[in-house]
N, C-alpha and C positions, 0 to 999 in steps of 0.2 A: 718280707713274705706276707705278711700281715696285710701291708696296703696292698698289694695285686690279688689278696682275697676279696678284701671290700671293695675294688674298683671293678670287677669280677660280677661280685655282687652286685654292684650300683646299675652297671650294663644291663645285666640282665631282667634287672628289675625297669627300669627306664626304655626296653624295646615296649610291652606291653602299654605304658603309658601312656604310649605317644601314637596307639594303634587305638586307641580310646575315643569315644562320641565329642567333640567339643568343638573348640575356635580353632583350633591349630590344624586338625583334624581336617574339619569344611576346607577350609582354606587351602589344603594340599589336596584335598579331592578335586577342587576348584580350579583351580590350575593345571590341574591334571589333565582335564577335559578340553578337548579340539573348542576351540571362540567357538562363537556362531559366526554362520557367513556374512558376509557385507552384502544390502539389498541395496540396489540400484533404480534410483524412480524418477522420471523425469514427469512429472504430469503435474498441472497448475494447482497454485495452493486452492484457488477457490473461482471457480468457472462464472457461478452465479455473481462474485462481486467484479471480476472483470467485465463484462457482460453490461453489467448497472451502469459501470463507472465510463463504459464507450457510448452508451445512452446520455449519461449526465452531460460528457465531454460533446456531444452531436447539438443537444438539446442547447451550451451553452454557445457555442458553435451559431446556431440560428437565429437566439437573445441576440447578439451579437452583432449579424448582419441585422437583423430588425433595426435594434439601435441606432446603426450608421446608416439606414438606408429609410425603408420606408416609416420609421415609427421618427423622424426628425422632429422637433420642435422648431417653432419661430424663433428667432434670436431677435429682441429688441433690445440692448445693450446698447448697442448705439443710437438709438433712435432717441429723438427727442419723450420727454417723459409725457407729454399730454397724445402722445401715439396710441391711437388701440387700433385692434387686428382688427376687420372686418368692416372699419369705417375710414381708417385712413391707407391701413395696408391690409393685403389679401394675405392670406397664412401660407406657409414655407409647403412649398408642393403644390401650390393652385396653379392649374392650367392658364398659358400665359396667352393663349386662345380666345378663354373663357371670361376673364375679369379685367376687368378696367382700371384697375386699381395696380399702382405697382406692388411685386410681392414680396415679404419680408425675407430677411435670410433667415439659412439654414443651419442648428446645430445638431448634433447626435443627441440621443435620448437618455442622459448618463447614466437615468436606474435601469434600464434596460442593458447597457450595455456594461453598469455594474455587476448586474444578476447572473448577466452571460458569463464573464471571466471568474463569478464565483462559483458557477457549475461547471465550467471547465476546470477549473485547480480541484476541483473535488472530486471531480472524475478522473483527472490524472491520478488522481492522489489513490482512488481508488481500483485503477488500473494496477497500479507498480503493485501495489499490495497481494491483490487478487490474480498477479500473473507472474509473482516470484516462482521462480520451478526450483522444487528439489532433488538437488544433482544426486548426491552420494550420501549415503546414511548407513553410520556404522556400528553395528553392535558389540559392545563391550561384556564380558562378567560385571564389571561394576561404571562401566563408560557408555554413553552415548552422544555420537560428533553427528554431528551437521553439516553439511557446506550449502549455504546459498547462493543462486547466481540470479543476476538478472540477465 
């Protein structure tokens, strides 16, 4: 009889405790309450650096054709070493109209056309980045998820 007086006791003392300011307390109010809702957003991480990075990618684009096309250099590689341009051969692009001299060959302009391919990988680079969208975004009590997509 004794112990269903104290266990009695204990009960009753132990509702109050646990209706009390604390961690345990939060934590069941916490839980109590409806999440928040999930917001939905689909719009670019960052306009301005997508924007930059299709400029860069145009810009290395045009390095590029320059390189292969009008910005060529002479190639004397083969030519004998005592060869110079403009006295024994006409430079790569002279009108064959024009000079009397025959004209040396043609190679691509490599810093030019290195410059090109480095401002396009940088613009790509800076595309992906600046045009990741953000699909779904979840609000937790103590979480928050992400999904990215490209």
């Amino acid at each position: 009889m004794k112990q269903g007086i104290t266990l009695a006791v204990l009960l009753l003392l132990a509702t109050p405790a646990a209706a009390q300011e604390g961690p345990i307390a939060r934590a069941v109010e916490q839980y109590g309450h409806a999440t928040p809702p999930t917001r939905y957003s689909t719009e670019m991480r960052s306009p301005a650096m997508f924007w930059a990075g299709a400029a860069l990618v145009a810009g290395g684009a045009v390095a590029i054709v320059g390189g292969l096309t009008w910005a060529q250099q002479s190639d004397l590689a083969l030519e004998d070493a005592n060869t110079h341009l403009g006295r024994d051969l006409a430079a790569c692009g002279s009108d064959p109209h024009r000079t009397t001299q025959p004209i040396a060959d043609c190679k691509p302009n490599t810093g030019l056309v290195l410059l090109g391919s480095g401002l396009a990988v940088g613009g790509g680079l800076l595309m992906i980045v600046g045009g990741q969208r953000v699909q779904i975004t979840e609000l937790g009590p103590r979480a928050f998820a992400m999904r990215v997509r490209f």
